[in-house]
Residue frames as qw, qx, qy, qz and C-alpha x, y, z in Angstrom:
[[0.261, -0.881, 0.391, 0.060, -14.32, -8.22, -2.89],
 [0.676, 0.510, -0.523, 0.094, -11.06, -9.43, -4.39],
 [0.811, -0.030, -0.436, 0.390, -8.58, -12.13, -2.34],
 [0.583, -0.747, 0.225, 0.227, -6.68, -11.01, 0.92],
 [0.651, 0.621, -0.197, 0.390, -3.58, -9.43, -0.51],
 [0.430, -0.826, 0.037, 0.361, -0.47, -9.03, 2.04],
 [0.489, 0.786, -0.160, 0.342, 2.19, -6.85, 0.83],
 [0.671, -0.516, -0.044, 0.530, 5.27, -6.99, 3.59],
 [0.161, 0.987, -0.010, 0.026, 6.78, -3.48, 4.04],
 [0.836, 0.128, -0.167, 0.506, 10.64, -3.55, 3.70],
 [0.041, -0.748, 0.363, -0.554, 10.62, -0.23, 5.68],
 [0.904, -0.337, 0.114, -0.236, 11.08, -3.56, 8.32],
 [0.974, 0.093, 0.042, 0.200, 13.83, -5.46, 6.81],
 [0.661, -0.502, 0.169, 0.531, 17.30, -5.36, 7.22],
 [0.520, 0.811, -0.229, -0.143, 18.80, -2.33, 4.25],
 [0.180, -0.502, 0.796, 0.286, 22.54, -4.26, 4.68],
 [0.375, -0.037, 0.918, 0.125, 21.00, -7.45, 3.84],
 [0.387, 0.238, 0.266, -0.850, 18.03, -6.07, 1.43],
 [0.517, 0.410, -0.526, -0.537, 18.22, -8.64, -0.88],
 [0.401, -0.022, -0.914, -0.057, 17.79, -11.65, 0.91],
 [0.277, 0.201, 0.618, -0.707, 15.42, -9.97, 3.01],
 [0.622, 0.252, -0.050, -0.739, 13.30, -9.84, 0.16],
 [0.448, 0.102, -0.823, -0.333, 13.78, -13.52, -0.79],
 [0.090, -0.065, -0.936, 0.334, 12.43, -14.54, 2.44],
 [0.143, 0.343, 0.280, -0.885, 8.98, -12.80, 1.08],
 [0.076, 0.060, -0.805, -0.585, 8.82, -14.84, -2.12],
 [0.032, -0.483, -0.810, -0.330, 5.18, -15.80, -1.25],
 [0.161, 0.587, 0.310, -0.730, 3.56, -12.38, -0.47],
 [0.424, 0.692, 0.541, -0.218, 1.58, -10.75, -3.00],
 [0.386, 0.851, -0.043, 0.355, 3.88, -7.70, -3.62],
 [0.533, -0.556, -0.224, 0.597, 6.42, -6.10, -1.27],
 [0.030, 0.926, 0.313, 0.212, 5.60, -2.83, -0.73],
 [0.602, 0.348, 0.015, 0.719, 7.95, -0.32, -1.08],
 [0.162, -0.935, -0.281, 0.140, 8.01, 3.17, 1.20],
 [0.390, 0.389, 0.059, 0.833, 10.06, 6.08, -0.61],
 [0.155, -0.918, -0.342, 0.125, 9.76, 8.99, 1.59],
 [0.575, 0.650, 0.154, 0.473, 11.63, 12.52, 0.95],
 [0.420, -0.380, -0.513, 0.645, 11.78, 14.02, 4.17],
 [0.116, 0.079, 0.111, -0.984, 9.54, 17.00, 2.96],
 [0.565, -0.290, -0.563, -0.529, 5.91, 15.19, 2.37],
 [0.767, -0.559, -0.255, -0.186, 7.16, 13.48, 5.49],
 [0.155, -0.895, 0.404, -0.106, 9.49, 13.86, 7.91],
 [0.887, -0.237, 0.389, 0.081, 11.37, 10.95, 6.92],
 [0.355, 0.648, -0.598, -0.312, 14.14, 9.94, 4.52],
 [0.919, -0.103, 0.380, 0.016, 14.26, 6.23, 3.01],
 [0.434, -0.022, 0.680, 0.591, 15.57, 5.43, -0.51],
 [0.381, 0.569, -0.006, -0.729, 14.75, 6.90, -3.98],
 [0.860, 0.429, -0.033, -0.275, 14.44, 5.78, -7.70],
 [0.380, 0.555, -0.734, 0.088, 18.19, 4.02, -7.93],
 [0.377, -0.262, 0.812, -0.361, 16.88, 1.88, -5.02],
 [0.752, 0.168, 0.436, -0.465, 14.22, 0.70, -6.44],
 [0.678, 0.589, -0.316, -0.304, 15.32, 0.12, -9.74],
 [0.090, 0.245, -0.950, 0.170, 18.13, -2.41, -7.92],
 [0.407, 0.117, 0.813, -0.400, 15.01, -4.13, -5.66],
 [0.770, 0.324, 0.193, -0.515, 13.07, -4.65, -9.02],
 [0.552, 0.495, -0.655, -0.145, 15.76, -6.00, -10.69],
 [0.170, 0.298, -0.932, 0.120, 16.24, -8.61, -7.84],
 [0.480, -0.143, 0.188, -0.845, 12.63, -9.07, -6.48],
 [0.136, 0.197, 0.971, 0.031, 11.09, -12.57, -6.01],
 [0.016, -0.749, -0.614, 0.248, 7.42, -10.34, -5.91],
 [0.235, 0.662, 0.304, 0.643, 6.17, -7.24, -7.70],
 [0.324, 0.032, -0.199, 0.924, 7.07, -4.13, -6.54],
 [0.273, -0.797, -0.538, -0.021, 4.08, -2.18, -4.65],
 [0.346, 0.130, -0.157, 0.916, 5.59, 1.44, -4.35],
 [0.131, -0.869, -0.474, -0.053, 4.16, 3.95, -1.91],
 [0.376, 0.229, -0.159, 0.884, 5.88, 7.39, -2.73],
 [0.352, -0.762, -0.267, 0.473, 5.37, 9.52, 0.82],
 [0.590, 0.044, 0.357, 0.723, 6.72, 12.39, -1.68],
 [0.165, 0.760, 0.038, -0.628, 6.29, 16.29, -2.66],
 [0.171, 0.662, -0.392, -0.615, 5.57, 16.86, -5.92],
 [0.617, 0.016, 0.780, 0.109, 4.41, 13.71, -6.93],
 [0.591, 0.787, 0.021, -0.176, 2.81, 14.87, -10.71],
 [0.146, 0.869, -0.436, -0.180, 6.77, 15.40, -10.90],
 [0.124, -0.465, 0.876, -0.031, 8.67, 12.20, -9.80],
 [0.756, 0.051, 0.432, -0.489, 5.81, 9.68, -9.81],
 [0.834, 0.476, -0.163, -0.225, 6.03, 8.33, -13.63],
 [0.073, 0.545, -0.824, 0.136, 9.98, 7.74, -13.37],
 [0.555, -0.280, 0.530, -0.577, 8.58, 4.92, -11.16],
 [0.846, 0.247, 0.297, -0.367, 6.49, 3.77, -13.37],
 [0.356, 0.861, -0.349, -0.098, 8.81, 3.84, -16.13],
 [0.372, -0.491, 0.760, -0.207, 11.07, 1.53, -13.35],
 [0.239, 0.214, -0.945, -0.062, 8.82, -1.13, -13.62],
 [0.160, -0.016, 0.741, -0.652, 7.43, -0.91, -10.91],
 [0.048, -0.401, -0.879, -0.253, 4.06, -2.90, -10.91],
 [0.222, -0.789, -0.546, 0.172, 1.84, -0.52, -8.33],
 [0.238, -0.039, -0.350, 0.905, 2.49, 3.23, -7.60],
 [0.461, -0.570, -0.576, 0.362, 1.38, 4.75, -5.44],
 [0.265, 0.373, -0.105, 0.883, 0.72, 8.70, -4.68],
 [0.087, -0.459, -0.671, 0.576, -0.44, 10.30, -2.03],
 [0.126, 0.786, 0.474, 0.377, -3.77, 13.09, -3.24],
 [0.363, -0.868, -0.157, 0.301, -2.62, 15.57, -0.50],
 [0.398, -0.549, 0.432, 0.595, 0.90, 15.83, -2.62],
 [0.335, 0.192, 0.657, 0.648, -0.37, 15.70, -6.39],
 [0.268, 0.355, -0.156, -0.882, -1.85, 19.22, -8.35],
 [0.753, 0.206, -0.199, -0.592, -4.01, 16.74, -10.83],
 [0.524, -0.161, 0.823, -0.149, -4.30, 13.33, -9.19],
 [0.832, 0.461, 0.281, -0.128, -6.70, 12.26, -12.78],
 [0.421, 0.792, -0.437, -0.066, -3.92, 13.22, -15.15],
 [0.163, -0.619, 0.748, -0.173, -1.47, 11.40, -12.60],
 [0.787, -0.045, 0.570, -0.232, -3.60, 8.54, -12.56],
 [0.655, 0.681, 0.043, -0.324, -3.84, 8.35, -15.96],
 [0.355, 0.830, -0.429, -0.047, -0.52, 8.55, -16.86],
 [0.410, -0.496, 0.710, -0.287, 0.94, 6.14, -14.47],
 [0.792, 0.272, 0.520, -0.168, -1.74, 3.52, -16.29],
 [0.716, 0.685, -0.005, -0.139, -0.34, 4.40, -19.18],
 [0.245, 0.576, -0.770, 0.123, 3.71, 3.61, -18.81],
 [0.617, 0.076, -0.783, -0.027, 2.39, 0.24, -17.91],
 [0.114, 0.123, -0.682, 0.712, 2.04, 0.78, -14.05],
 [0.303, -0.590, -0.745, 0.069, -1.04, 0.10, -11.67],
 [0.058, 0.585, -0.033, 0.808, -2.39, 3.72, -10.10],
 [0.483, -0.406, -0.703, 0.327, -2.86, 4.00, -6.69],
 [0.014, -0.594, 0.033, -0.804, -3.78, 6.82, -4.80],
 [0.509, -0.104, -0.614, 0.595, -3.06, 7.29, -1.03],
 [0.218, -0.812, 0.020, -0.541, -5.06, 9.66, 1.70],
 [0.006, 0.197, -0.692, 0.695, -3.50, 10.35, 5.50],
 [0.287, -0.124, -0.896, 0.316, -6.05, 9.99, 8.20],
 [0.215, 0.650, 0.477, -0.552, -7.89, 12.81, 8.42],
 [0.070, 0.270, -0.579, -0.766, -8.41, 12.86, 4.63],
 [0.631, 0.096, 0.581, -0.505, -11.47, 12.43, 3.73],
 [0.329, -0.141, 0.752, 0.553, -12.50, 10.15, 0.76],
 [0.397, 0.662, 0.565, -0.292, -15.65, 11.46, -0.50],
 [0.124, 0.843, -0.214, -0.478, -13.88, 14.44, -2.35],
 [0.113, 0.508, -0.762, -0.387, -11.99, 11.43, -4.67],
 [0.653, 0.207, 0.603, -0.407, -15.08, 8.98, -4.92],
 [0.651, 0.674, 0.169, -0.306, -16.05, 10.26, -8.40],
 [0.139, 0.670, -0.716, -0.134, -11.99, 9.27, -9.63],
 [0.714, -0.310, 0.622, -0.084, -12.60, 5.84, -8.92],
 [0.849, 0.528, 0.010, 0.018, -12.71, 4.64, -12.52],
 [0.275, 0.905, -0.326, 0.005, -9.30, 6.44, -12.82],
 [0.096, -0.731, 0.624, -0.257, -7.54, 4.00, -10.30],
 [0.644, 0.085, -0.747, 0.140, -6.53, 0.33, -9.33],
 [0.586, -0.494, -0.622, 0.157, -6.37, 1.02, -5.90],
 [0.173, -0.779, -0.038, -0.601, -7.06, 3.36, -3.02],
 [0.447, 0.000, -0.630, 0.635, -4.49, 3.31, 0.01],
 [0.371, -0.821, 0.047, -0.432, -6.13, 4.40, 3.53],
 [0.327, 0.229, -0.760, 0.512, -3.40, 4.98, 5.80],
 [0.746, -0.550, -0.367, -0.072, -4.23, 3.43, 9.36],
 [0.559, -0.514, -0.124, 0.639, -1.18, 5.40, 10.88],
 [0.058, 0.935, -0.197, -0.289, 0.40, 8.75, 10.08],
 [0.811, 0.476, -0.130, 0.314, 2.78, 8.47, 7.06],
 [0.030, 0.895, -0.408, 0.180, 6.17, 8.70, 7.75],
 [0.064, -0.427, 0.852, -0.294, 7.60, 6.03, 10.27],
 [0.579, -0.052, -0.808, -0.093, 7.05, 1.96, 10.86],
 [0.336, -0.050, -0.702, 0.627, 6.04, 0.62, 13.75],
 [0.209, -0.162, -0.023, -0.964, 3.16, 2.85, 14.63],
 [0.288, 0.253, 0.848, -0.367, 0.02, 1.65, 16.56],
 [0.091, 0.416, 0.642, 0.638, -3.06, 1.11, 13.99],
 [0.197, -0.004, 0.214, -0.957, -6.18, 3.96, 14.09],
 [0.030, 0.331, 0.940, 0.079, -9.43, 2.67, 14.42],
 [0.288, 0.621, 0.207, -0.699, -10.86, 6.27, 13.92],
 [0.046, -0.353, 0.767, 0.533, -9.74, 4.98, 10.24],
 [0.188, 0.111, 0.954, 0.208, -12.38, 2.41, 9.99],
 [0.379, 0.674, 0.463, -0.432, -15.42, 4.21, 9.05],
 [0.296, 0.699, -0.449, -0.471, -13.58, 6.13, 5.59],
 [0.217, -0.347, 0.901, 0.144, -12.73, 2.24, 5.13],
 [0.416, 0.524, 0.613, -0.420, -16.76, 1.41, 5.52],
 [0.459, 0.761, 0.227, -0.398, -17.29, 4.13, 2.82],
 [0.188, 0.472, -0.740, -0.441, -14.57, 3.24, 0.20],
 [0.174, 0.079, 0.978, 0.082, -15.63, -0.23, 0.34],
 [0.389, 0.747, 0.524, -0.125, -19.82, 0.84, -0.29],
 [0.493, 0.717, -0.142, -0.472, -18.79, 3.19, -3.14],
 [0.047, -0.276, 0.898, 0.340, -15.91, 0.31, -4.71],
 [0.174, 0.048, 0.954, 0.241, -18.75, -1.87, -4.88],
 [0.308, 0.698, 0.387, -0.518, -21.52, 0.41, -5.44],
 [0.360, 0.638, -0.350, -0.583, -19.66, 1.36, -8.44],
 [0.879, 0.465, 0.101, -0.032, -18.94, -1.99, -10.05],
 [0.453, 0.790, -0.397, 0.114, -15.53, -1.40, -10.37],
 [0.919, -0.069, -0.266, 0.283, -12.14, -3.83, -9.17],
 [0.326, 0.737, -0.403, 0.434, -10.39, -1.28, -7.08],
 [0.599, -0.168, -0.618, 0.480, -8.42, -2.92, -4.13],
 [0.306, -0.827, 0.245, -0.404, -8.51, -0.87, -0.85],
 [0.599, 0.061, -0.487, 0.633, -5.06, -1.00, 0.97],
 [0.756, -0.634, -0.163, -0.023, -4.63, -0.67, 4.59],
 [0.689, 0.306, -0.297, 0.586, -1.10, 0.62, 5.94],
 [0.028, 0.445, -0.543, 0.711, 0.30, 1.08, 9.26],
 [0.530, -0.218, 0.480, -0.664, -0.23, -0.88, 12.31],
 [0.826, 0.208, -0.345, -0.395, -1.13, -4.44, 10.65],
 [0.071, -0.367, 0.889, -0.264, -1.17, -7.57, 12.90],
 [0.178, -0.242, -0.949, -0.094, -2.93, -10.58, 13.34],
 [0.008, 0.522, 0.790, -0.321, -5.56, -8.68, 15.53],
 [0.312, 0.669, 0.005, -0.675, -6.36, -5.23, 13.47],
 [0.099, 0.235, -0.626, -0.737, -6.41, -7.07, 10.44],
 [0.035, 0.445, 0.890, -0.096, -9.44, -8.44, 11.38],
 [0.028, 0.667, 0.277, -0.691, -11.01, -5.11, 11.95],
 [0.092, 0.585, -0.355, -0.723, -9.57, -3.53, 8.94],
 [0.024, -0.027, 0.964, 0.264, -10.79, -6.84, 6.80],
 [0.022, 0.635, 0.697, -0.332, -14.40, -6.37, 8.38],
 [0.103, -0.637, -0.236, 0.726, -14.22, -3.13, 7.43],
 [0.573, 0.738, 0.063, -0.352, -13.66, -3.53, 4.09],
 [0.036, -0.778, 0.590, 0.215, -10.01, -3.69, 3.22],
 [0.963, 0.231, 0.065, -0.126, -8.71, -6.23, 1.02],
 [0.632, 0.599, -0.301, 0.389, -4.78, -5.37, 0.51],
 [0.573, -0.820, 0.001, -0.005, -2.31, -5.28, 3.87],
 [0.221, 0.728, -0.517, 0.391, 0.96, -3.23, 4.14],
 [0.792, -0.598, -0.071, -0.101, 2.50, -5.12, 7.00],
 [0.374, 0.708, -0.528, 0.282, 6.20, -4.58, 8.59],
 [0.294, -0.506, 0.684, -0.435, 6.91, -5.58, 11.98],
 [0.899, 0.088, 0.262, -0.340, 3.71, -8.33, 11.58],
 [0.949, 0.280, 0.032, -0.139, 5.96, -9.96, 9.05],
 [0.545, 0.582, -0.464, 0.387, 9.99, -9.15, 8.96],
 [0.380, -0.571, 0.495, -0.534, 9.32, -9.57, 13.18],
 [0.920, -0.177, 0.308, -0.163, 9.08, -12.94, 13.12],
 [0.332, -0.602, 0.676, 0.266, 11.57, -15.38, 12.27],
 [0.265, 0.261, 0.833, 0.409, 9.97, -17.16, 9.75],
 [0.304, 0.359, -0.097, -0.877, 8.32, -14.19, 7.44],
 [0.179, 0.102, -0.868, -0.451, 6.86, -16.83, 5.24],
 [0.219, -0.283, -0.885, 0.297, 5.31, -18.29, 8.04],
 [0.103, 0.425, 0.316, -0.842, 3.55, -14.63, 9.71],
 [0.305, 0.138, -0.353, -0.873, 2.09, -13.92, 5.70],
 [0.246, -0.075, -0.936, -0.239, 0.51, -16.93, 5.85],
 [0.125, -0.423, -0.795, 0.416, -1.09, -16.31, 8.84],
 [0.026, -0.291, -0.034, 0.956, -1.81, -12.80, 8.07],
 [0.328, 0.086, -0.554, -0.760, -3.69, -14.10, 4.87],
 [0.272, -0.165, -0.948, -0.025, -5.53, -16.42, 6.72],
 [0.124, -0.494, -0.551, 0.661, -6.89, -14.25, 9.12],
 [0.137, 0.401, -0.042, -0.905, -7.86, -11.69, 6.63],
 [0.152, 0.064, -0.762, -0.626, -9.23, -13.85, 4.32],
 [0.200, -0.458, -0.856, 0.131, -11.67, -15.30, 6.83],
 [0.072, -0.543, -0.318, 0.774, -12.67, -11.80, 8.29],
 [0.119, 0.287, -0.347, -0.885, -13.20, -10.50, 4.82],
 [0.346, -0.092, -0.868, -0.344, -15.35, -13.23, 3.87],
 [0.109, -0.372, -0.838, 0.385, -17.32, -13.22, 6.86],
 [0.072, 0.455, 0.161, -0.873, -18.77, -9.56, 5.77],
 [0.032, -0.044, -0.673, -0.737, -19.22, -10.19, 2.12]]
């Protein structure tokens, strides 16, 4: 299993101030980006003109998860951006291989997102196709959410087919991520953590990743 990656969500951080919220993030992994459209989810955040400002000013690569109808459609743009990671959700793309594909090919990591009661067997046999494989630990849509721990079995079985296959895809974790479910979700398999509240809640965000990585790094290691 690869390093304890945290990714701090900026659906946390202050939008007036969004640019020195991200400096205060400079040693996370990525900060992780949450476009929603209000019709995938019931939520509205920011679209591609945000992002294209928060890569231009970013201390940390850009981890985009687009909560989005019609992703096949809007997804590349993304890439196109810059953007190191994207992200799509399988419930919202018509040919998630093509998407993958394509996404790898304008320069962009491929990710591919499932909700909670998605299962992940049906997208096992894609793994070649992708960098990494998001299981949400909350309903998509809104921050702040308590984590599922019905979640952690589908975690169990990404992790024994990632390394059954031989292959370097990451499994992200999002929603709910704190010092004490990231243990769980570490144990479980997970190697990548979305975290908002766990890390723009504290007054020293610098400080919280640290811990965050510390804790996950040990838990993750303790399974291997």
């Amino acid at each position: 299993m690869s390093q304890c990656c945290i990714n701090p969500s900026i659906l946390s951080a202050d939008f007036v101030n969004l640019e020195s919220e991200l400096q205060r993030i400079g040693t996370a992994d990525a900060v992780h980006v949450d476009v929603m459209d209000n019709h995938f989810v019931p939520n509205l955040t920011l679209g591609l003109p945000v992002v294209q400002r928060i890569q231009a000013v970013s201390p940390v690569p850009l981890d985009a998860h687009l909560m989005i109808s019609d992703a096949d459609r809007w997804a590349p743009a993304y890439a196109d951006a810059g953007v190191a990671s994207v992200t799509f959700h399988a419930e919202a793309a018509m040919a998630p291989v093509k998407l993958a594909r394509e996404l790898r090919a304008r320069g962009a990591k491929a990710g591919m997102a499932l909700r909670p009661a998605t299962p992940v067997e049906p997208y096992l046999d894609m793994l070649s196709e992708l960098d990494m494989l998001l299981i949400m630990t909350v309903e998509p849509g809104f921050g702040g959410q308590a984590f599922l721990d019905v979640t952690l079995p589908k975690i169990r079985r990404a992790r024994a087919a990632v390394d059954g296959s031989g292959l370097g895809v990451a499994i992200q974790v999002d929603g709910g991520i704190t010092e004490e479910t990231i243990v769980r979700a570490a144990e479980a398999g997970a190697n990548v953590f979305v975290a908002g509240s766990a890390v723009y809640g504290h007054e020293d965000p610098a400080a919280a990743i640290d811990r965050l990585r510390t804790v996950g790094s040990k838990a993750g290691q303790a399974t291997r």
